[in-house]
Backbone as CSV, one residue per row, in Angstrom:
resi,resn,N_x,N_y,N_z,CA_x,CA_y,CA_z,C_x,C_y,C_z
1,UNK,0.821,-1.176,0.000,0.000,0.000,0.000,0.876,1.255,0.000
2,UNK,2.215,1.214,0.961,2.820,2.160,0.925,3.832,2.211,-0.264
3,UNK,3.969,1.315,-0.956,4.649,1.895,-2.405,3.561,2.262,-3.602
4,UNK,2.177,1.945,-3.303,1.581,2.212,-4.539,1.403,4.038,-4.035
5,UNK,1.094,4.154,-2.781,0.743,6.080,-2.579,2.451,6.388,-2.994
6,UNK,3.277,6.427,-2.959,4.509,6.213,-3.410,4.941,6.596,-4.866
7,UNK,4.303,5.897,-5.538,4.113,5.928,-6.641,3.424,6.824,-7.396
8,UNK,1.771,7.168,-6.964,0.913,8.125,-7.025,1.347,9.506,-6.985
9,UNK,2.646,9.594,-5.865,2.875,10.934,-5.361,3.723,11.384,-6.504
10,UNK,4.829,10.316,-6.916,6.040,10.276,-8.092,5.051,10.780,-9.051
11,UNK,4.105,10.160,-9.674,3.345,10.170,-10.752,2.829,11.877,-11.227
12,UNK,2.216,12.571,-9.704,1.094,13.912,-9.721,2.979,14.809,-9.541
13,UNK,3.786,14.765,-8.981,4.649,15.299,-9.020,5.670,15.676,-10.283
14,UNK,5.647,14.399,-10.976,6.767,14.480,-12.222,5.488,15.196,-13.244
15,UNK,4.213,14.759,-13.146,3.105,15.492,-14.161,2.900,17.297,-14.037
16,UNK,3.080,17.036,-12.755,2.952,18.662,-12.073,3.667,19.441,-12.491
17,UNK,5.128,18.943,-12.724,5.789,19.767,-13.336,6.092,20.172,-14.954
18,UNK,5.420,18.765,-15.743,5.565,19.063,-16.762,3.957,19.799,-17.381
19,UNK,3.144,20.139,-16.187,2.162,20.689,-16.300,2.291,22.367,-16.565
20,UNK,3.376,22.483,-15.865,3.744,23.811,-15.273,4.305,24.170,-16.554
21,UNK,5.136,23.448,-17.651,5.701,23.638,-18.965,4.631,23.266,-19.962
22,UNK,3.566,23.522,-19.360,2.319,23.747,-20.526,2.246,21.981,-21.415
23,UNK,2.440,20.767,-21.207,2.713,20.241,-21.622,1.180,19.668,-21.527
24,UNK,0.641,19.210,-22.939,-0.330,18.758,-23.036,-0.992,17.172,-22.330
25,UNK,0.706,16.897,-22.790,0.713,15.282,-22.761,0.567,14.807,-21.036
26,UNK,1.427,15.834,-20.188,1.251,16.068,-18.533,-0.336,16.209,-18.169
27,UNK,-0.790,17.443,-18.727,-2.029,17.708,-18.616,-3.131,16.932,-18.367
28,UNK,-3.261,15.736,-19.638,-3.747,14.986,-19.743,-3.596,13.433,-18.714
29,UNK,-2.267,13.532,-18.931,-2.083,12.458,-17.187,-2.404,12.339,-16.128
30,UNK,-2.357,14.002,-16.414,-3.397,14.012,-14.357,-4.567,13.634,-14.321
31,UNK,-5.379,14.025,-15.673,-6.998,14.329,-15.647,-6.700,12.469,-15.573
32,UNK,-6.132,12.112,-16.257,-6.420,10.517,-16.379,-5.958,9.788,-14.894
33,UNK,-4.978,10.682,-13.997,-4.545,9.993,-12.462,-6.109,10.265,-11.911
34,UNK,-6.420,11.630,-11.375,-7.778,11.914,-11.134,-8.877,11.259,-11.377
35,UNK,-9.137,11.037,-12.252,-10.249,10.620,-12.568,-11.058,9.448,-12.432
36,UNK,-9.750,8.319,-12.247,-9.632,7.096,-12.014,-9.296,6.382,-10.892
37,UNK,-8.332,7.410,-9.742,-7.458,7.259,-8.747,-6.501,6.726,-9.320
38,UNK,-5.153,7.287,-8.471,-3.601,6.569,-8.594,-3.538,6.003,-7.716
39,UNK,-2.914,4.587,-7.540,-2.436,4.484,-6.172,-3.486,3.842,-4.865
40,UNK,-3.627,4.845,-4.179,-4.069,5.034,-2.672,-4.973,6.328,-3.250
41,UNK,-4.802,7.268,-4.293,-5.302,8.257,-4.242,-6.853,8.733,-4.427
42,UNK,-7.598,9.100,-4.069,-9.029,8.937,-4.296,-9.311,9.711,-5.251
43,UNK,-10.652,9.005,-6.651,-11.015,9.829,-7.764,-11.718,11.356,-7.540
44,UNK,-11.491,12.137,-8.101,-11.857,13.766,-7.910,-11.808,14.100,-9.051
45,UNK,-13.253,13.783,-9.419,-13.550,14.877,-10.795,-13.645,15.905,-10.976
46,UNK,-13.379,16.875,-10.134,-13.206,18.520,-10.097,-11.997,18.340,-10.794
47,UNK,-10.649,17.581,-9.884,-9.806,17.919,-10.563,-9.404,17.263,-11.948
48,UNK,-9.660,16.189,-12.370,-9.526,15.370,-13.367,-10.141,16.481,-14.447
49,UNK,-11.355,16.932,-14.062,-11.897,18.047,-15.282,-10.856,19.196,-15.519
50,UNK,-10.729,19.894,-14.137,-9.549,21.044,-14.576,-8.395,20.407,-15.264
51,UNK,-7.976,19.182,-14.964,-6.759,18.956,-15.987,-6.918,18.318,-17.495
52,UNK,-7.415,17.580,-17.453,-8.474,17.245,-18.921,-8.615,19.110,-19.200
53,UNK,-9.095,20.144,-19.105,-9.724,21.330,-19.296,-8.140,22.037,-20.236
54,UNK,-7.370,21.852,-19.046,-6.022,22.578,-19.597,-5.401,21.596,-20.957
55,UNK,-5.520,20.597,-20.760,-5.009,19.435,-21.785,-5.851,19.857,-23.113
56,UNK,-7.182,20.143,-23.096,-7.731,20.258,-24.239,-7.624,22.068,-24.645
57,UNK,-6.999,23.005,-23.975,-6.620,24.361,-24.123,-5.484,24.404,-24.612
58,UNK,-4.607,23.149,-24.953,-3.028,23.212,-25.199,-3.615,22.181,-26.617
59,UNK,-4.473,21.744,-26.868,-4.771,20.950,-28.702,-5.123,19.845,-28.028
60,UNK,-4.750,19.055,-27.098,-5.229,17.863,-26.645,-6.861,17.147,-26.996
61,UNK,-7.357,16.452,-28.302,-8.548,16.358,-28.645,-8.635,15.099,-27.232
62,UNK,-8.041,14.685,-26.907,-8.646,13.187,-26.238,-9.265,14.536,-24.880
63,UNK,-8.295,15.207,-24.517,-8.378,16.026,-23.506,-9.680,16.464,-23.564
64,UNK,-10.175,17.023,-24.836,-11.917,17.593,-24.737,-12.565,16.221,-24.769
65,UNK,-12.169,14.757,-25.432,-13.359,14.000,-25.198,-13.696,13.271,-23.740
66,UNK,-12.172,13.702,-22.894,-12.360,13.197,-21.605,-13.191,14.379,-20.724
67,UNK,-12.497,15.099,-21.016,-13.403,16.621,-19.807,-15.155,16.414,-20.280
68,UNK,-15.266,15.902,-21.499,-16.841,15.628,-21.462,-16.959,14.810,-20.748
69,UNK,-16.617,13.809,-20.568,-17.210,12.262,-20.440,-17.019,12.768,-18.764
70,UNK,-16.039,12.994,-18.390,-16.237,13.510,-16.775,-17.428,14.844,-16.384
71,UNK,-17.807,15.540,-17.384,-18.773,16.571,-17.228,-19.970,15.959,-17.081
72,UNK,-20.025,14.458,-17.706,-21.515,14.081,-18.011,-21.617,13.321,-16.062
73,UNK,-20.594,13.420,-15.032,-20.487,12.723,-14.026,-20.658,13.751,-13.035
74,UNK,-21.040,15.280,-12.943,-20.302,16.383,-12.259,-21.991,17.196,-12.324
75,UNK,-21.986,17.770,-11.543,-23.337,18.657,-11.299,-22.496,20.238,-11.609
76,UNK,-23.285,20.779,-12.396,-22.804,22.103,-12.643,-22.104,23.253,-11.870
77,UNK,-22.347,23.074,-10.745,-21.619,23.555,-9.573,-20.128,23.111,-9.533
78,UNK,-20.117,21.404,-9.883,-18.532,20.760,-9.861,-18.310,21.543,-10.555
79,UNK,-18.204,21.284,-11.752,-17.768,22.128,-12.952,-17.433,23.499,-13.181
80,UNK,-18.583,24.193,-12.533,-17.881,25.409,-12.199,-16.626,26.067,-11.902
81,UNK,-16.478,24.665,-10.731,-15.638,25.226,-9.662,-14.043,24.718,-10.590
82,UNK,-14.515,23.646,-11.179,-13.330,23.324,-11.978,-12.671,24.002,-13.241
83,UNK,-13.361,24.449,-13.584,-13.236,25.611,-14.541,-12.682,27.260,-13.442
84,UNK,-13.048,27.431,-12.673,-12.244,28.311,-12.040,-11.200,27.943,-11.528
85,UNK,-10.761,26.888,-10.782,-9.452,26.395,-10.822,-8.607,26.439,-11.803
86,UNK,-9.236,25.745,-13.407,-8.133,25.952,-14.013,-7.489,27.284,-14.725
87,UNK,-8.267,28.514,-14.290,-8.374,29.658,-15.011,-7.295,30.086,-14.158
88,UNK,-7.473,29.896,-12.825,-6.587,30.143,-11.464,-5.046,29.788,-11.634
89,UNK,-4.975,28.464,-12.423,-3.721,27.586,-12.552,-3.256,28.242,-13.746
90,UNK,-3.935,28.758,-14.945,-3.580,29.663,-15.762,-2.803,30.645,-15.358
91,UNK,-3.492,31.521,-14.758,-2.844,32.754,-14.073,-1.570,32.552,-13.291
92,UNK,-1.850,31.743,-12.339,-0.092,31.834,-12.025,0.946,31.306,-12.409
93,UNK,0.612,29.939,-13.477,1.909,29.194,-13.896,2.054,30.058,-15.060
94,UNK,1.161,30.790,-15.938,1.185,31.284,-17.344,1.201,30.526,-18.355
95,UNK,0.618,29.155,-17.958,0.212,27.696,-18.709,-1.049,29.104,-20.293
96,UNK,-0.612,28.776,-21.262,-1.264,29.504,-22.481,-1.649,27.854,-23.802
97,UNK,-2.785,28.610,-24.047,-2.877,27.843,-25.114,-1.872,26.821,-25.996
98,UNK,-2.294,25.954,-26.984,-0.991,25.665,-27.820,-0.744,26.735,-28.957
């Protein structure tokens, strides 16, 4: 148990950063760690959407067909809030379009 959270942490960490370099392909890893759980880590479609969200803002098409398929799971309120997160994560990393 304690090498799979281990693992999870390696996983949102090495993504995190290549998130931070606008990297689509990162982007999309998280929404796919999230969404599913890593690890030990529990699924959170708030965040799986904000990263799916940024993944499909950088060209990522799987990225828009996943942020749907998690939208069709999320009450408009989730969503909201996930969409302001990622506007948030915009602003300070300076993560921009592709």
């Amino acid at each position: 148990m304690a090498n799979g959270l281990k693992s999870a942490q390696f996983l949102m960490e090495s993504r995190l950063s290549g998130a931070a370099d606008a990297s689509a392909e990162a982007c999309f890893d998280l929404g796919v760690a999230y969404s599913c759980g890593t690890g030990d880590l529990p699924v959170d479609l708030i965040e799986a959407h904000k990263w799916f969200n940024l993944a499909a803002l950088k060209g990522s098409e799987e990225g828009q067909t996943m942020r749907a398929e998690v939208a069709e799971e999320m009450s408009a309120r989730e969503i909201a809030e996930a969409q302001r997160q990622a506007r948030a994560l915009i602003a300070t990393t300076q993560l921009r379009a592709a």
